[in-house]
N, CA, C and O of each residue as an XYZ file, in Angstrom:
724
protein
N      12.821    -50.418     30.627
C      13.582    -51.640     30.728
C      14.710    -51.434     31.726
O      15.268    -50.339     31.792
N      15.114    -52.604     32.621
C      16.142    -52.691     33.344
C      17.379    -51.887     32.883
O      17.334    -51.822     31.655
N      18.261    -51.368     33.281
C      19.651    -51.388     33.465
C      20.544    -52.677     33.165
O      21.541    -52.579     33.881
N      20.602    -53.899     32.367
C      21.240    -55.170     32.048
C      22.259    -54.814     30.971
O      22.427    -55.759     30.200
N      23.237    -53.375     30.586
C      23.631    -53.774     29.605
C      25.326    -53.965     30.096
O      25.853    -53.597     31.146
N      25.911    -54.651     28.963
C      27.489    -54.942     29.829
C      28.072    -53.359     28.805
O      27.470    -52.471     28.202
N      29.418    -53.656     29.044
C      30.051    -52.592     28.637
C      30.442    -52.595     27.465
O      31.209    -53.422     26.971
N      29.820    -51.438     26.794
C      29.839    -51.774     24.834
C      30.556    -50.293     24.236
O      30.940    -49.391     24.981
N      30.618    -50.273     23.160
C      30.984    -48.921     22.784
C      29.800    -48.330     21.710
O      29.412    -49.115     20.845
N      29.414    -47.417     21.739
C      28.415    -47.003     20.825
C      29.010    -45.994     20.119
O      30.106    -45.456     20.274
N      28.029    -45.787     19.223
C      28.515    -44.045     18.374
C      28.602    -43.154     18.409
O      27.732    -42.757     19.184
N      29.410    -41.989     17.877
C      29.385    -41.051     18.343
C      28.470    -40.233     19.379
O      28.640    -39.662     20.456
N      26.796    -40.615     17.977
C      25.977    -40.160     18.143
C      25.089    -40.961     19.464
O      24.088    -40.354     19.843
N      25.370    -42.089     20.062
C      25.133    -42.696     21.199
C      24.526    -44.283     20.717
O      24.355    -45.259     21.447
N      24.270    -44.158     19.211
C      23.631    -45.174     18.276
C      23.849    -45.868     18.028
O      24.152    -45.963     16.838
N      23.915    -46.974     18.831
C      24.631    -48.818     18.359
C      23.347    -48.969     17.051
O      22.264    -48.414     16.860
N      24.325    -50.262     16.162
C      23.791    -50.518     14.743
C      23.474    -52.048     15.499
O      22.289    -52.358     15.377
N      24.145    -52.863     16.107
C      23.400    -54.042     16.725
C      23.408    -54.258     18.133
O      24.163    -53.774     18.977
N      22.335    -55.159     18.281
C      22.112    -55.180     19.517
C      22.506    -57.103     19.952
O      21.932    -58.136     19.609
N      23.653    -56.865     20.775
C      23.432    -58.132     21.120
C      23.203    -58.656     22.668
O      23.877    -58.253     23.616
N      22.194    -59.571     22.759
C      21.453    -60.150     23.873
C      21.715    -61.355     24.007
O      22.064    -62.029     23.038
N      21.562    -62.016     25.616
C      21.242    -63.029     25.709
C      20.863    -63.303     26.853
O      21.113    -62.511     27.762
N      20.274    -64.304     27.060
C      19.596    -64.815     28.424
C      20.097    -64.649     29.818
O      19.173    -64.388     30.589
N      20.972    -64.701     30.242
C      21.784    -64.259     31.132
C      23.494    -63.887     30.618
O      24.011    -64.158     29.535
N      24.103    -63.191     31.796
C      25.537    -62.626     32.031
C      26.631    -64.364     31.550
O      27.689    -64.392     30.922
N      25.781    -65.675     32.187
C      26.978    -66.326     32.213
C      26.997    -67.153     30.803
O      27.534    -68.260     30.831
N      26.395    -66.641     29.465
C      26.424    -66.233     28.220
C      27.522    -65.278     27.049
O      27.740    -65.414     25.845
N      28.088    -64.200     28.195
C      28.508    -63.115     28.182
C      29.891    -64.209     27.586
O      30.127    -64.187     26.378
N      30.799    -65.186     28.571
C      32.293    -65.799     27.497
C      31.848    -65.640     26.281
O      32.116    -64.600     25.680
N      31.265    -66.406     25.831
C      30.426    -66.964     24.227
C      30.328    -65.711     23.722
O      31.230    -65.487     22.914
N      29.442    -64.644     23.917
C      28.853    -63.619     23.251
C      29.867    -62.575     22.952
O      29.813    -62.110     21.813
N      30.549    -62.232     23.550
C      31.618    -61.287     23.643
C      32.333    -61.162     22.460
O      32.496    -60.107     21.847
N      32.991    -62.859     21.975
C      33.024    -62.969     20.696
C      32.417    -61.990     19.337
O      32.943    -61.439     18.369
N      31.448    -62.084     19.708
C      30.107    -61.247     18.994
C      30.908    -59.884     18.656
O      31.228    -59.483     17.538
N      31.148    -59.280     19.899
C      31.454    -58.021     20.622
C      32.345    -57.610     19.616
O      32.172    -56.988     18.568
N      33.519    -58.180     20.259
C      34.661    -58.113     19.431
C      34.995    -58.082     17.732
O      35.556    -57.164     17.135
N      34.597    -59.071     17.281
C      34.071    -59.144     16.065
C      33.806    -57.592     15.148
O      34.491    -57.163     14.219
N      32.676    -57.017     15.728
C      31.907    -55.804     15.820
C      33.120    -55.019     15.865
O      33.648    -54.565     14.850
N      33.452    -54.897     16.741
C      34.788    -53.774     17.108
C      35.941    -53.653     16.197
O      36.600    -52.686     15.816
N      35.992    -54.951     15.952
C      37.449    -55.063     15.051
C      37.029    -54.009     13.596
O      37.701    -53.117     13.077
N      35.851    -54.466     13.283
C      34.909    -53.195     12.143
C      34.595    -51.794     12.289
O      34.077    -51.039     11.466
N      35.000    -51.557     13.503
C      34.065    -50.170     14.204
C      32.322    -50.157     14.022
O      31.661    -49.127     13.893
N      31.967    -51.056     14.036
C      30.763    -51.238     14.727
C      30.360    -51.204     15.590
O      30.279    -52.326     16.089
N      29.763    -49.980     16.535
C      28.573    -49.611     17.561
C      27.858    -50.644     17.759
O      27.122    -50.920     16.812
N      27.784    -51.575     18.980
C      26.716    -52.055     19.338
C      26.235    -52.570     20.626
O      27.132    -53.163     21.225
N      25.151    -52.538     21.226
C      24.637    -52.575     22.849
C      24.859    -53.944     23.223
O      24.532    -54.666     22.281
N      25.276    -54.595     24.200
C      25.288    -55.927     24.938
C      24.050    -56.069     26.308
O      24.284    -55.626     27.432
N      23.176    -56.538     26.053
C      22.341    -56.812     27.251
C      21.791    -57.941     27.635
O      21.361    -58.528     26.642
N      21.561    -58.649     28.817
C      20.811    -59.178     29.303
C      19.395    -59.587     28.937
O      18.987    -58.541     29.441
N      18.292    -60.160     28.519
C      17.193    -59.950     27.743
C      17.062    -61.846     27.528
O      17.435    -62.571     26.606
N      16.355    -62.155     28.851
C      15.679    -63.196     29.054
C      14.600    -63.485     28.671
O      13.723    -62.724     29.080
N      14.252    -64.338     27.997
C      13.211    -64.508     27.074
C      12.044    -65.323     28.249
O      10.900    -64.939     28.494
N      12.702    -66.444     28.795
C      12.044    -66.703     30.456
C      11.580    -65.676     31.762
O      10.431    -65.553     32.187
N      12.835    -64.966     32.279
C      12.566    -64.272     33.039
C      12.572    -63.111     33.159
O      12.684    -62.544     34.246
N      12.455    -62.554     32.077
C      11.578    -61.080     31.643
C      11.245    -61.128     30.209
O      11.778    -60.480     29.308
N      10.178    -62.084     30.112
C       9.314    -62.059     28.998
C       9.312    -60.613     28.175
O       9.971    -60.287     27.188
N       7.918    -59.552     29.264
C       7.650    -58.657     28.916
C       8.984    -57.413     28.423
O       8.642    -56.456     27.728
N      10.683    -57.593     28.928
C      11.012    -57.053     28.985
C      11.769    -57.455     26.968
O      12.152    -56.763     26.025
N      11.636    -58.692     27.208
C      12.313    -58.826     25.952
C      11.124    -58.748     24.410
O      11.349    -58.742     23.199
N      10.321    -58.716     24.930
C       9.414    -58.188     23.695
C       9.320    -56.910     23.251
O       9.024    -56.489     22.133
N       9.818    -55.919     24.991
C       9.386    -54.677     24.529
C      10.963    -54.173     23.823
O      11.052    -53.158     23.132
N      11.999    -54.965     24.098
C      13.175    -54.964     23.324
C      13.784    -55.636     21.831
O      14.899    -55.617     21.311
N      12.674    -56.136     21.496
C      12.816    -56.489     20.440
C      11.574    -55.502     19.017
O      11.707    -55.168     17.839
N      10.400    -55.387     20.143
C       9.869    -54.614     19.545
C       9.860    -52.762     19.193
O       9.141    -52.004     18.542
N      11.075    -52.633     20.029
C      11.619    -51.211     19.590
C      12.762    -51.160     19.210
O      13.321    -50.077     19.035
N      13.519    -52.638     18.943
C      14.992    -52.124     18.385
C      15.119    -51.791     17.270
O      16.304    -51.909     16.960
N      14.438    -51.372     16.351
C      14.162    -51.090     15.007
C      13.793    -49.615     15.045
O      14.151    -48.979     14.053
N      13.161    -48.962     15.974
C      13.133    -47.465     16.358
C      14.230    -47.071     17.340
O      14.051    -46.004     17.927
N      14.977    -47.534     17.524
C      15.964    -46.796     18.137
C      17.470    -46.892     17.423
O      18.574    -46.570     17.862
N      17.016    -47.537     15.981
C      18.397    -47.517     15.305
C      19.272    -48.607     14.955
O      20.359    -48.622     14.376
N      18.135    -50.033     15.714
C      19.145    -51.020     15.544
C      18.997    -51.655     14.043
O      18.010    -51.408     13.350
N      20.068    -52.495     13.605
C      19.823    -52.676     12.035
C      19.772    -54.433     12.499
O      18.834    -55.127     12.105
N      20.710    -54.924     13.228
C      20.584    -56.605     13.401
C      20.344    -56.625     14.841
O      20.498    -55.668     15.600
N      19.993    -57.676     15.116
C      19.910    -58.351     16.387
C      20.466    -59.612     16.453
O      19.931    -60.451     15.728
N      21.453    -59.990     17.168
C      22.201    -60.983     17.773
C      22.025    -61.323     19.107
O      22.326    -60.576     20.038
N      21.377    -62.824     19.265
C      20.893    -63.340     20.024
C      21.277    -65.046     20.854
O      20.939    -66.087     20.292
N      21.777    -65.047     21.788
C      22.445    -65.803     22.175
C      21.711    -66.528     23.428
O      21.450    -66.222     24.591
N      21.516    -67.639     22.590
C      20.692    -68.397     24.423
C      21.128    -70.187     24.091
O      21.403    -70.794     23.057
N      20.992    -70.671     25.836
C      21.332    -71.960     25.899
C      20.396    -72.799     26.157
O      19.360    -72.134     26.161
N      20.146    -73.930     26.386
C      19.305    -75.006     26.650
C      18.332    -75.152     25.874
O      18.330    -75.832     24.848
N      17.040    -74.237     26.517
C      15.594    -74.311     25.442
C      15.376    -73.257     24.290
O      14.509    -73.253     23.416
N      16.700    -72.105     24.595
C      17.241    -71.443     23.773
C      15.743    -70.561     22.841
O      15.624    -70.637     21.618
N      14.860    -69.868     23.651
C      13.888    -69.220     22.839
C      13.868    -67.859     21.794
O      13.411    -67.437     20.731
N      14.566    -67.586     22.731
C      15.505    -65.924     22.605
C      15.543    -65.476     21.470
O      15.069    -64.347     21.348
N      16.030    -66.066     20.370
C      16.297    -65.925     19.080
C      15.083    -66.108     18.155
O      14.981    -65.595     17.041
N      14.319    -66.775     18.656
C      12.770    -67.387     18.118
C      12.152    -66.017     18.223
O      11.984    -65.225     17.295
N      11.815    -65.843     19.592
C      10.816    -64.510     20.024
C      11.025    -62.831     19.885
O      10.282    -61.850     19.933
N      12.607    -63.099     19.664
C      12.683    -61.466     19.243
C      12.375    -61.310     17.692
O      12.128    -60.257     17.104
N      12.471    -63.125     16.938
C      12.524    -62.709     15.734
C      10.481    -62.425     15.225
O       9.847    -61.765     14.403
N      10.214    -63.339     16.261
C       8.644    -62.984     16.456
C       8.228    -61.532     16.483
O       7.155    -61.361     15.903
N       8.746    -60.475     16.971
C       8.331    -59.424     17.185
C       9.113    -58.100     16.720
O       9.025    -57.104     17.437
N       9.927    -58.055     15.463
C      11.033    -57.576     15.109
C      11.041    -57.754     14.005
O      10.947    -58.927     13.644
N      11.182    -56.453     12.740
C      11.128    -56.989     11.615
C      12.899    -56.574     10.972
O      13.173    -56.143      9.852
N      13.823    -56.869     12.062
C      15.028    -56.722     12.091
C      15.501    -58.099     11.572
O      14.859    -59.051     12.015
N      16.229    -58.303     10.949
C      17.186    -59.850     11.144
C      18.208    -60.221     12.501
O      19.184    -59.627     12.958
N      17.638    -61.250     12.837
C      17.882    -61.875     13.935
C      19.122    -62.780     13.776
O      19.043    -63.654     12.912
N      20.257    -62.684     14.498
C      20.963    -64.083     14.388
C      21.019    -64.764     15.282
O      20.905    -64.084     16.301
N      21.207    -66.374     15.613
C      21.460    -66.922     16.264
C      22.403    -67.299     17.061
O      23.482    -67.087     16.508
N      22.549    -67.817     18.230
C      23.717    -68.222     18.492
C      23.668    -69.326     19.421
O      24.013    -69.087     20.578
N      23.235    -70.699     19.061
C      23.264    -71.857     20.483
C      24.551    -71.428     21.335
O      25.686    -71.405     20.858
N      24.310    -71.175     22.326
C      25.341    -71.096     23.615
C      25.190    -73.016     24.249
O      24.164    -73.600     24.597
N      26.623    -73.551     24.192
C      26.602    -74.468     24.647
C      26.539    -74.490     26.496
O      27.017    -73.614     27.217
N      25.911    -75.580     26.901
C      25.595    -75.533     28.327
C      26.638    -76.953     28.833
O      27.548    -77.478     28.191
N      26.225    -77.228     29.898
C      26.649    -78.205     30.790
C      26.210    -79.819     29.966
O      27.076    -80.635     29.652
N      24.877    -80.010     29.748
C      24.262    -80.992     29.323
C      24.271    -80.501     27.743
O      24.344    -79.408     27.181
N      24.134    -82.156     27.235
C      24.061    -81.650     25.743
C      24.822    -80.830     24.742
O      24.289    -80.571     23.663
N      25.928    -80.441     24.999
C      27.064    -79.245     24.282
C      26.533    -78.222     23.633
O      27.355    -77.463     23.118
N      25.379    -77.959     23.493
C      24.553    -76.989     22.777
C      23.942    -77.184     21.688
O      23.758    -76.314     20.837
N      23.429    -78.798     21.594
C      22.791    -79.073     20.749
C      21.661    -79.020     20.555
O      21.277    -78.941     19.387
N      20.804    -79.041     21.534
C      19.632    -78.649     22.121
C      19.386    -77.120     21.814
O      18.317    -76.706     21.366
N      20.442    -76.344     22.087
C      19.850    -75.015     21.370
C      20.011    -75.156     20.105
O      19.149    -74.531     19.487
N      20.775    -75.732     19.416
C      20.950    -75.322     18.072
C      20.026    -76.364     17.427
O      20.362    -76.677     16.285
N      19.036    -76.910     17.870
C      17.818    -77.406     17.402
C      16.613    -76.187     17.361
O      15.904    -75.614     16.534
N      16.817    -76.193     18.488
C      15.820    -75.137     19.202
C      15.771    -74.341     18.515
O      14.688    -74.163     17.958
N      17.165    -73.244     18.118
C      17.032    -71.807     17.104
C      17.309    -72.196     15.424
O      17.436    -71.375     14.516
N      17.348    -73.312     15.340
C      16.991    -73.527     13.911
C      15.720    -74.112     13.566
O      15.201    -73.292     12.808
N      15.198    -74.767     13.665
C      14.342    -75.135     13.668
C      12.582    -73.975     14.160
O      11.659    -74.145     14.956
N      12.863    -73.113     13.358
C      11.702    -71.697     13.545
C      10.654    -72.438     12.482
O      11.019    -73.305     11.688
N       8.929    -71.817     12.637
C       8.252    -71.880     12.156
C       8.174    -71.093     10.977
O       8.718    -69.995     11.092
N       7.468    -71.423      9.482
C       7.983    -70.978      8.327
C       7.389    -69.701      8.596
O       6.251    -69.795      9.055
N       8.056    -67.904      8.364
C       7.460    -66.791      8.730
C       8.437    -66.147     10.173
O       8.192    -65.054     10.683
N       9.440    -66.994     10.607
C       9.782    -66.391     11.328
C      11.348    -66.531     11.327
O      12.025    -66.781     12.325
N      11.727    -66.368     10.299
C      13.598    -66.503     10.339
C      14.087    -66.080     11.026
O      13.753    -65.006     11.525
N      15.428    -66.962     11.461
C      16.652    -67.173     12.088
C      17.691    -67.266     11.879
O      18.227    -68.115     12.591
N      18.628    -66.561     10.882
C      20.004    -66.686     10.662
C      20.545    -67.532     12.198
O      20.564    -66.917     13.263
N      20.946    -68.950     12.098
C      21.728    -69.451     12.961
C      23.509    -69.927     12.673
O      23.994    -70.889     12.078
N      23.795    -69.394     13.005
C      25.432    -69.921     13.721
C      25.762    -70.832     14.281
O      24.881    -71.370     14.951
N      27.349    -71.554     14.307
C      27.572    -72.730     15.018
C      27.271    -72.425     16.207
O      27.192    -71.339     16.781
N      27.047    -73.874     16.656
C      27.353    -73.556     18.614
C      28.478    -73.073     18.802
O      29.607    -73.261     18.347
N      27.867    -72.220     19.766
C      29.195    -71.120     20.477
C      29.914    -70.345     18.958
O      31.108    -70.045     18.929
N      29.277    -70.179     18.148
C      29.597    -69.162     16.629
C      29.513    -68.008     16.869
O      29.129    -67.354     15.900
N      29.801    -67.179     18.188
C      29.253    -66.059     18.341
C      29.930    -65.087     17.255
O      29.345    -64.173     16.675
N      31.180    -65.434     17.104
C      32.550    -64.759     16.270
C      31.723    -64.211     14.697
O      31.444    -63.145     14.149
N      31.571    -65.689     14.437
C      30.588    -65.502     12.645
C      29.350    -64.880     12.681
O      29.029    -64.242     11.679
N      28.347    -64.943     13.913
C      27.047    -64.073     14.363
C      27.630    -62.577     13.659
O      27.087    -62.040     12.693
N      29.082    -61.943     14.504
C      29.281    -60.928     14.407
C      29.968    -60.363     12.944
O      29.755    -59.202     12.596
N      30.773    -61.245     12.154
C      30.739    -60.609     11.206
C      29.916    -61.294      9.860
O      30.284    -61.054      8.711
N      28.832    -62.118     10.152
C      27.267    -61.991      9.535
C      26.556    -60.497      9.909
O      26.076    -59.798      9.017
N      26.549    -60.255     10.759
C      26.186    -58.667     11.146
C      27.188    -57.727     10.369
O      26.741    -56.996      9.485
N      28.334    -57.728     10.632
C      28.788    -56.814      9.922
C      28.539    -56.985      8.014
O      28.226    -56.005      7.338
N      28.762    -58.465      7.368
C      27.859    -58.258      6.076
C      26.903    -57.904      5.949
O      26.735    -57.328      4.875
N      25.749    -57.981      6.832
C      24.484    -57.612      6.077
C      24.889    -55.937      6.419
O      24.723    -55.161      5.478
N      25.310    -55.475      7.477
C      25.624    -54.045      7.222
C      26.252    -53.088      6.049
O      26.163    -51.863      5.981
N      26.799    -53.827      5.300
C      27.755    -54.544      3.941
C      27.002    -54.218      2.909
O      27.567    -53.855      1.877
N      25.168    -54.294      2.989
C      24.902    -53.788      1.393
C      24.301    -52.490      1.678
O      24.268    -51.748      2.660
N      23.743    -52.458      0.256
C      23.026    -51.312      0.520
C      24.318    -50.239     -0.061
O      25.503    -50.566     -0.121
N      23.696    -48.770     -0.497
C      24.616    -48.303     -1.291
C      25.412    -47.216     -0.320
O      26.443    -46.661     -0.700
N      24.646    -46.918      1.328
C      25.756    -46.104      2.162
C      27.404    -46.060      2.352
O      28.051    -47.043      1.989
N      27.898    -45.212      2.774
C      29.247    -44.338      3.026
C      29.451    -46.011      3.760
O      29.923    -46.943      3.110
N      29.108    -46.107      4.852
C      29.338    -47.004      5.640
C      28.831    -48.603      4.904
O      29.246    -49.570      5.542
N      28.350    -48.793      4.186
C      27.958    -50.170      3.915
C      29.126    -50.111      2.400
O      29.163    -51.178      1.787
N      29.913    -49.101      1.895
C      31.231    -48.988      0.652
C      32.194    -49.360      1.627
O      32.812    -50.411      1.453
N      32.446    -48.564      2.762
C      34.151    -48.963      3.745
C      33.580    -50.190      4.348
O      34.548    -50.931      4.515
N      32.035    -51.050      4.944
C      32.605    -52.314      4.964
C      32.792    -53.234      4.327
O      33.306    -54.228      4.839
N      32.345    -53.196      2.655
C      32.446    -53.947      1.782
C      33.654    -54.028      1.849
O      34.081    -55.097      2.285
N      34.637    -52.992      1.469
C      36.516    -52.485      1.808
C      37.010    -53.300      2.259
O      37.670    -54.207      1.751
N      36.511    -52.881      4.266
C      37.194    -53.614      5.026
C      37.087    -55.535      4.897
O      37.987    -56.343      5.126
N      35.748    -55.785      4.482
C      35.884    -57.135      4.342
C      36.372    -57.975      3.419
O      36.450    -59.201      3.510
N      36.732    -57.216      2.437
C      37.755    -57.845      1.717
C      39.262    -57.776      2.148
O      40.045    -58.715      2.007
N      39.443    -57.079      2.458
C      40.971    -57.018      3.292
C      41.040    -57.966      4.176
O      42.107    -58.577      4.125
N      39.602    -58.662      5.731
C      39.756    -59.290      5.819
C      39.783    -60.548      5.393
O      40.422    -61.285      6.144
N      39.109    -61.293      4.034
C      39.199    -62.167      3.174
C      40.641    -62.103      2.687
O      41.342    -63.114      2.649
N      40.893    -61.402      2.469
C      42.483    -61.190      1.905
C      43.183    -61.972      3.181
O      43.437    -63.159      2.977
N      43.611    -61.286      4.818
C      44.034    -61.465      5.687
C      44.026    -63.071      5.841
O      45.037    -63.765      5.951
N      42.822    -63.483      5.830
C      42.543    -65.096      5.974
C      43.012    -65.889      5.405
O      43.529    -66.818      6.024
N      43.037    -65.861      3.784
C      43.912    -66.596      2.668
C      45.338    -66.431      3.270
O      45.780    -67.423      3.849
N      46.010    -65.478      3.224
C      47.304    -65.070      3.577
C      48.158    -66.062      4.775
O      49.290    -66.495      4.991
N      46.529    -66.086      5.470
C      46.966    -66.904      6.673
C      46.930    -68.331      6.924
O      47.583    -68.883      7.809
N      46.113    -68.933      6.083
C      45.691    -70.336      5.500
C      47.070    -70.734      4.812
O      47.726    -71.763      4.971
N      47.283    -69.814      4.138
C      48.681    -70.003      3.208
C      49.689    -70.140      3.842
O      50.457    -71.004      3.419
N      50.113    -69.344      5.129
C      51.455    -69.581      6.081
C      50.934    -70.775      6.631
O      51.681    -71.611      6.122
N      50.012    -71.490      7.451
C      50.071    -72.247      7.725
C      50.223    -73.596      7.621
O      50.447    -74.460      8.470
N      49.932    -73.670      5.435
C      50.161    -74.896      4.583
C      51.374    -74.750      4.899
O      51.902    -75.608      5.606
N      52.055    -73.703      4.482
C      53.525    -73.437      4.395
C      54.415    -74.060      5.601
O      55.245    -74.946      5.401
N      54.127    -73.454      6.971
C      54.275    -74.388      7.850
C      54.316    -75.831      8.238
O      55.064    -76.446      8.999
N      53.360    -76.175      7.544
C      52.769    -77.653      7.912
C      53.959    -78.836      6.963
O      54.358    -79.993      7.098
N      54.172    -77.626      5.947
C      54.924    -78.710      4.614
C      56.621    -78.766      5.312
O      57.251    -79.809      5.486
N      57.072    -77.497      5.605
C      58.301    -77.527      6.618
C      58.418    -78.294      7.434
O      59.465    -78.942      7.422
N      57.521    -78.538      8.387
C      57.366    -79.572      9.138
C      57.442    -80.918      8.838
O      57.724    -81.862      9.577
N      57.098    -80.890      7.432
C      56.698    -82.660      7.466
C      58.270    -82.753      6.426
O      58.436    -83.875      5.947
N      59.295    -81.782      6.091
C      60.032    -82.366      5.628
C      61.293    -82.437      6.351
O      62.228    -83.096      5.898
């Protein structure tokens, strides 16, 4: 396979846990989200290129080995006819998430038809348009069960961030009521 990946951080051991793709680089605003997300967890994971149009063969043979090379999710980000998410989940017995990338035409509704709307046998965890943020810590829950070292500290960490969120919902009522008096 090509050389398409952007700049990610992996594991020690060189072993990203997800892989996130999408149809082209100008995807990459939207997806990054993803990225980040991941990071804020210390989650390892690859960013690539992986056109479901214009390298068919390349994205089958990437979906059909990300499961031997260590990957646990796949996060998948495409716009318009938005297949991406369909076909890796076709060939991958990984969980796939979605992500409509909004375009020029249509705000990304068209994908988020497109990647929800799968044939029964081929699931799609989908996300809002442009959800790349929740893609990524849906990835980090499902990393979440299971009885590993690493699936106990992110159960941890995600309650701390649940904690963080309330906390912050709460200053902002708080705010809002100051304001209005």
């Amino acid at each position: 396979m090509a050389n398409t990946g952007i700049n990610s951080p992996v594991a020690e051991d060189g072993a990203p846990l997800v892989g996130i793709v999408m149809g082209s680089d100008s995807d990459w605003p939207v997806m990054k989200l993803a990225a980040e997300a991941l990071e804020e967890f210390g989650i390892p994971y690859e960013a690539q290129v992986v056109s479901a149009h214009r390298m068919p063969e390349d994205m089958i043979a990437y979906g059909r080995e990300a499961h031997a090379r260590g990957l646990k999710a796949i996060i998948a980000g495409a716009g318009g006819a938005a297949h991406l998410p369909g076909m890796l989940a076709s060939v991958t017995p990984l969980p796939v998430i979605g992500v409509p990338v909004p375009l020029k035409y249509l705000d990304g509704m068209d994908s988020l038809l497109s990647i929800v709307q799968m044939p029964a046998g081929v699931p799609v965890a989908t996300v809002s348009i442009g959800g790349a943020r929740n893609a990524g810590l849906l990835a980090v829950r499902m990393l979440a069960t299971g009885e590993s070292e690493l699936a106990a500290s992110l159960r941890a960490q995600l309650l701390d961030f649940a904690k963080d969120l309330r906390e912050t919902a709460i200053r902002k009522g708080e705010a809002l009521q100051e304001a209005r008096a």
